[in-house]
N, C-alpha and C positions, 0 to 999 in steps of 0.2 A: 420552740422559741421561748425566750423569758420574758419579752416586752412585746404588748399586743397591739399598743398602739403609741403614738409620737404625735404630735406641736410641730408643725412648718412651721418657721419663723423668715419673712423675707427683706431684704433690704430693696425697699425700693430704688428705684431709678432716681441715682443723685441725694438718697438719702442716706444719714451715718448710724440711724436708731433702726433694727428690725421693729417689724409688725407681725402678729401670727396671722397667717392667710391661710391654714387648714386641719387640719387632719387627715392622718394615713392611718388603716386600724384592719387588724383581722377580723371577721366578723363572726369568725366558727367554719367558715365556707371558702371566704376569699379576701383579697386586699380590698380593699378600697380607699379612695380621697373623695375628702367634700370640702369644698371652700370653707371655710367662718363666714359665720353671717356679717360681723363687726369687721370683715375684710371687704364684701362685698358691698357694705353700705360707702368705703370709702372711695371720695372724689378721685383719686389718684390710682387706685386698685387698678393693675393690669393684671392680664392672664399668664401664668409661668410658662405660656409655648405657644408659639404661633396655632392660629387656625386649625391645620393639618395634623396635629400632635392630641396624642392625649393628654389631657387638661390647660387644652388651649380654648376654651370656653369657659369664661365666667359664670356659673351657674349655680344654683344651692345642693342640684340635684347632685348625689353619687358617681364618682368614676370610678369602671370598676379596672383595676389593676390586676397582672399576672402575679406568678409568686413573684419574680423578683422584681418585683412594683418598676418594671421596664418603663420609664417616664423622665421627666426632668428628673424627679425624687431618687432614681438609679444614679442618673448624672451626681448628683449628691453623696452619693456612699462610695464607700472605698472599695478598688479595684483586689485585684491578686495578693499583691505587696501589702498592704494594709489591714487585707481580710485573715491575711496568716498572720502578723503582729499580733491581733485581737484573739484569733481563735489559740494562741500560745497563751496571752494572759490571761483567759476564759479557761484555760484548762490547769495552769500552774494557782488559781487564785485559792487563797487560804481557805474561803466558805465556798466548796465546792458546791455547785448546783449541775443537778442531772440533765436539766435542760440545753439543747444545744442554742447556736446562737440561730434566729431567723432573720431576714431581710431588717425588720423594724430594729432590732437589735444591734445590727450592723449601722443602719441609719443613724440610730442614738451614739453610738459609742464613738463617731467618728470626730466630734467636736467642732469648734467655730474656726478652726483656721481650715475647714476643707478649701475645697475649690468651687468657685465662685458664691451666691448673694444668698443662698439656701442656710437654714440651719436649725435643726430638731432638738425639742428637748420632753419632758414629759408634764409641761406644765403650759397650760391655755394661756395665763392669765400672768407668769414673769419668767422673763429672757432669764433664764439660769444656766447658761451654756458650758458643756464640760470644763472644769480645768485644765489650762493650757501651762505648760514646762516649757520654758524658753531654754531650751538646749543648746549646747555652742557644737560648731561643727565636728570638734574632736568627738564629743560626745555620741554623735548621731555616726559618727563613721563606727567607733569603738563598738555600737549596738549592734548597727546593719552588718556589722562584718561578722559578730556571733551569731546572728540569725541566722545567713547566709548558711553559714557554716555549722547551724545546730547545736550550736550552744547555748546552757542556760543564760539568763542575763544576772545582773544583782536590780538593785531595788529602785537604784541610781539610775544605771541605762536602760530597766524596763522604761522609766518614765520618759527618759529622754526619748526615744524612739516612738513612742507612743503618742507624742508631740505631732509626728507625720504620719498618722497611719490614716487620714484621709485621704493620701495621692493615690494615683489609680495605677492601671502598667503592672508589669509583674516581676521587675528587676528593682534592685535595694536603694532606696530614697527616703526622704523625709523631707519633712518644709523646716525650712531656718528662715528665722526672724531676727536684725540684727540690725540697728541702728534707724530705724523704721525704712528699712527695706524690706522684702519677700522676696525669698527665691526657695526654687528647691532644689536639695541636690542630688545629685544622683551618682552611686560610687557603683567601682568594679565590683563583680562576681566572680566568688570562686569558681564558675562554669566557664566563665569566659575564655572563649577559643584564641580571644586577640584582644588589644587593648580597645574593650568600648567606648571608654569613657572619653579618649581622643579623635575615636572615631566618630560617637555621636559632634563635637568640638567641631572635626573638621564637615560634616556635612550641616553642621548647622551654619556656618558660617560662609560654605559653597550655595547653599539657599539665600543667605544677601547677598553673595558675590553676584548673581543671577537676577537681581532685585525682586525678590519676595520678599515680602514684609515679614519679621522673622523675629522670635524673644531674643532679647538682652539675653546673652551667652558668654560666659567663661570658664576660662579651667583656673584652678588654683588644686595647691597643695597641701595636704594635712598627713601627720603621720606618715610621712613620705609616699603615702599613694596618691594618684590623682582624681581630683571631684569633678565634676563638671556644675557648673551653678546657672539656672535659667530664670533669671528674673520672672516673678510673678507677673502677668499682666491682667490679672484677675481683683486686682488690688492697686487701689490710686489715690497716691500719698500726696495731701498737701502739706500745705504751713500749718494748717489747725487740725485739720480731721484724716483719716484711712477711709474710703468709700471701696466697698463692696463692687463688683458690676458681675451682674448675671447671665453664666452660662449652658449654654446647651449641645450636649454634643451630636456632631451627623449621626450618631446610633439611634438618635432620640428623635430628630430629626427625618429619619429615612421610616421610622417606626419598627425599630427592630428591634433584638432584642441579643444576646452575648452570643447564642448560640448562633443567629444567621451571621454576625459581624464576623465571627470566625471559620463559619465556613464558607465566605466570601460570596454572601449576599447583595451586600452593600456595595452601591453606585456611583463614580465621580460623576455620570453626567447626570444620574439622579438627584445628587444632591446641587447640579447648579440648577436642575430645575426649580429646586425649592427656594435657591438663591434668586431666583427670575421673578419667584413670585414674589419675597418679602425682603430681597437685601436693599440698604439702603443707596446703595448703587451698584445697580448689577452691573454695569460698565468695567468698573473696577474688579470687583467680587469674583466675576466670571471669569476674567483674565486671568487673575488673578489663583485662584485653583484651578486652570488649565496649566501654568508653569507648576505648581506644585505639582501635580499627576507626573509633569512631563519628568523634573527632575529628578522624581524620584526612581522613576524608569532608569534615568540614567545614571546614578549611583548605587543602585542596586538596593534599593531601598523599600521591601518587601513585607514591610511591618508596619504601612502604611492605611490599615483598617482604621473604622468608622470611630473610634473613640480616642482616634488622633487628631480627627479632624474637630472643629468648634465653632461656634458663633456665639457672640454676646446679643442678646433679647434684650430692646428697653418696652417691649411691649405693645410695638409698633414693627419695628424694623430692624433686620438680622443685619451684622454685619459680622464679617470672618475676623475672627483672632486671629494675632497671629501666631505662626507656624512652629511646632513644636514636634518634637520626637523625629527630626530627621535626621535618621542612624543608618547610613549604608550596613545589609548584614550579613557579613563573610561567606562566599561560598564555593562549589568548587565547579557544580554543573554551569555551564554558560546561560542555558535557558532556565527563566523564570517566572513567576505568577504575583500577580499583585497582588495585597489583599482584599481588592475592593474592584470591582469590574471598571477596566476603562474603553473597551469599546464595542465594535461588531465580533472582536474573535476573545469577548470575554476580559478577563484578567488575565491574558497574554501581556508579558513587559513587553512592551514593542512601539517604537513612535509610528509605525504605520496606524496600527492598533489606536492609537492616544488622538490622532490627527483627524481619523477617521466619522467622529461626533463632534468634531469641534465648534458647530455650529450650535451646540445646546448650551456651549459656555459664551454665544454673542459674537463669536472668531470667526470671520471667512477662512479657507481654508489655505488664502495667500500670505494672511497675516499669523496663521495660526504657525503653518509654515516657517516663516519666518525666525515667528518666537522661538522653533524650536533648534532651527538652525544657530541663532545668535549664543543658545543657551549651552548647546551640543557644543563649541568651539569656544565659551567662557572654562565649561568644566573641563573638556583637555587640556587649555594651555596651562588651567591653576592647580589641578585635584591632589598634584603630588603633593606640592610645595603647600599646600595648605594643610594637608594633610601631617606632613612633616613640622609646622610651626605651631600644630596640634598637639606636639607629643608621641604622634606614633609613631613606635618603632619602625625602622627601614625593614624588618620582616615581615611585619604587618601590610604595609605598603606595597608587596610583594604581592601576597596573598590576594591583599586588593584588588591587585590588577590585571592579576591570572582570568579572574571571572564578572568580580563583583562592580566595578567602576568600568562603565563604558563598557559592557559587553558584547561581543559581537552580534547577539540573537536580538540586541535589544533594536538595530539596525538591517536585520533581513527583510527584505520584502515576502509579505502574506499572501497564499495565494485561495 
């Protein structure tokens, strides 16, 4: 590592000025976090994670952290996409250092436009937050498409892209800032088996059809390929100010950590438990990721792991963001696996499966029933035509429908 320790800086709840509320530091041995004292003496100081969480206690004492400081503080740092951005400018950089990057490193380097109300720098005592590049969209696609594709960048697109290398996920993105809007966008892959970018377009949009609360979603065109753009919802624009709101995601939430989120550790009816205990209406809440689980079953939508999932913390009470990254993902076997377990037979896609626990999300299991028939005969009559007013290709569609949309397996009875 080059940087052994980092400055939490946080935006409280409803406020526009961060405060530092800690320290993260290697100690020789291990990670650790300790509040600031001048955090803790404050009237308003909340804890960055429910009860159940590590550093969900306000205290002066030591938390002690994994290597990759698995906690809110991970929620903070950049994912896949972001971590290679960094680890390319770290290795092209004029004054080469032998050191590589560590967890703190990656923290530091990600800047103030990450995601959500977090933000590291290496000084106690003034908010000196990396420099931000307001990039235009041409820019950020011209970058992400050399990356992709392994090419060097010039000096111009290094910085433009470097502008998003706090998003997380492991496909090519960046945040665009533009008119005091936020979104990020996210472009094709040169791996891509089929057009994603219409794909994610059309399940994200089959997710409101269904009524799940769902980000601001569009496609637009740059350099004749298609972007798809997802409103920030991390970020709330008035007349005078931008306010911050702090999140957390179910990885953090469940206490996990990368390695069990992907080997599908991670629980829907676990995490409504957690919702039971601290959302600010679990009436809502609960229903409310029981239709998420449900449709993602039925779109084929398998990329559905714990750091897709979120809630906003004010310190009190969770309440679920809403709903991002719903990407049906091409396939050709009919039977599938979720990435997150949904019932008695595991992370089997299956609404038997999904139905099965329904009572952990508040749902008897006539209503739960219900939800899922309503939801099962939304997405038949609409999936093509949506799908189609998406952008994608009529081969793609094809593809779709061999396996991935409405699968048969996803409808067998379990025995």
């Amino acid at each position: 590592m080059i940087s052994d320790e980092a400055y939490l800086w946080f935006y409280l709840p409803g406020e526009n000025e961060p405060v530092v509320c800690g320290i993260v530091a290697f100690n020789g041995q291990e990670h650790v976090f300790r509040y600031a004292r001048s955090y803790l003496q404050r009237d308003n100081a909340v804890p960055l994670a429910p009860p159940n969480c590590t550093l969900g206690s306000l205290t002066g004492e030591e938390h002690i952290l994994d290597d990759e400081l698995n906690s809110v503080i991970r929620d903070a740092s950049p994912d896949a996409w972001g971590r290679n951005i960094m680890l390319r400018e770290h290795a092209n950089a004029l004054s080469k250092n032998e050191n590589e990057l560590g967890e703190i490193d990656f923290l530091l380097r990600a800047g103030p436009d990450r995601i959500g109300a977090l933000d590291a720098t290496d000084s106690p005592s003034h908010y000196l937050p990396k420099d931000s590049h307001a990039a235009s969209l041409e820019e950020l696609l011209k970058a992400a498409d050399r990356i992709d594709q392994g090419k060097p960048l010039d000096v111009n697109l290094d910085a433009a892209l470097n502008h998003g290398t706090s998003v997380g996920g492991a496909r090519p993105k960046a945040l665009l800032h533009e008119n005091r809007e936020f979104w990020i966008a996210k472009f094709s892959s040169s791996r891509d088996s089929a057009d994603m970018v219409g794909i994610e377009g059309g399940g994200m949009a089959l997710a409101k059809m269904v009524g799940i609360n769902v980000a601001d979603t569009r496609i637009v065109e740059s350099l004749n390929k298609p972007v798809i753009l997802i409103r920030r919802f991390d970020r709330v624009v008035t007349a005078k100010e931008v306010h911050r709101r702090h999140m957390i995601s179910a990885m953090t939430l469940l206490g996990l950590d990368e390695y069990a989120v992907r080997a599908g550790y991670s629980s829907y009816f676990e995490l409504a438990d957690i919702l039971r205990q601290y959302a600010r209406d679990f009436n809502f809440d609960g229903k409310e990721l029981f239709r998420r689980m449900v449709l993602n079953i039925l779109i084929g939508n398998v990329d559905d792991h714990a750091r897709n999932h979120a809630c906003f913390w004010d310190g009190e009470f969770l309440d679920l963001t809403p709903a991002y990254d719903v990407c049906p993902q091409p396939r050709t076997g009919m039977s599938a696996d979720q990435a997150m377990i949904v019932g008695a037979w595991g992370r089997r896609s299956n609404l038997q499966n999904a139905v099965g626990k329904c009572e952990r999300f508040g749902l008897g299991f006539g209503e739960a029933t219900e939800i899922v028939d309503k939801m099962t005969a939304t997405v038949r009559k609409n999936w093509e035509k949506v799908f189609a007013d998406a952008g994608v290709p009529e081969g793609d569609i094809r593809y779709l429908s061999q396996a991935t949309l409405l699968s048969e397996s996803v409808f067998y009875e379990l025995a």
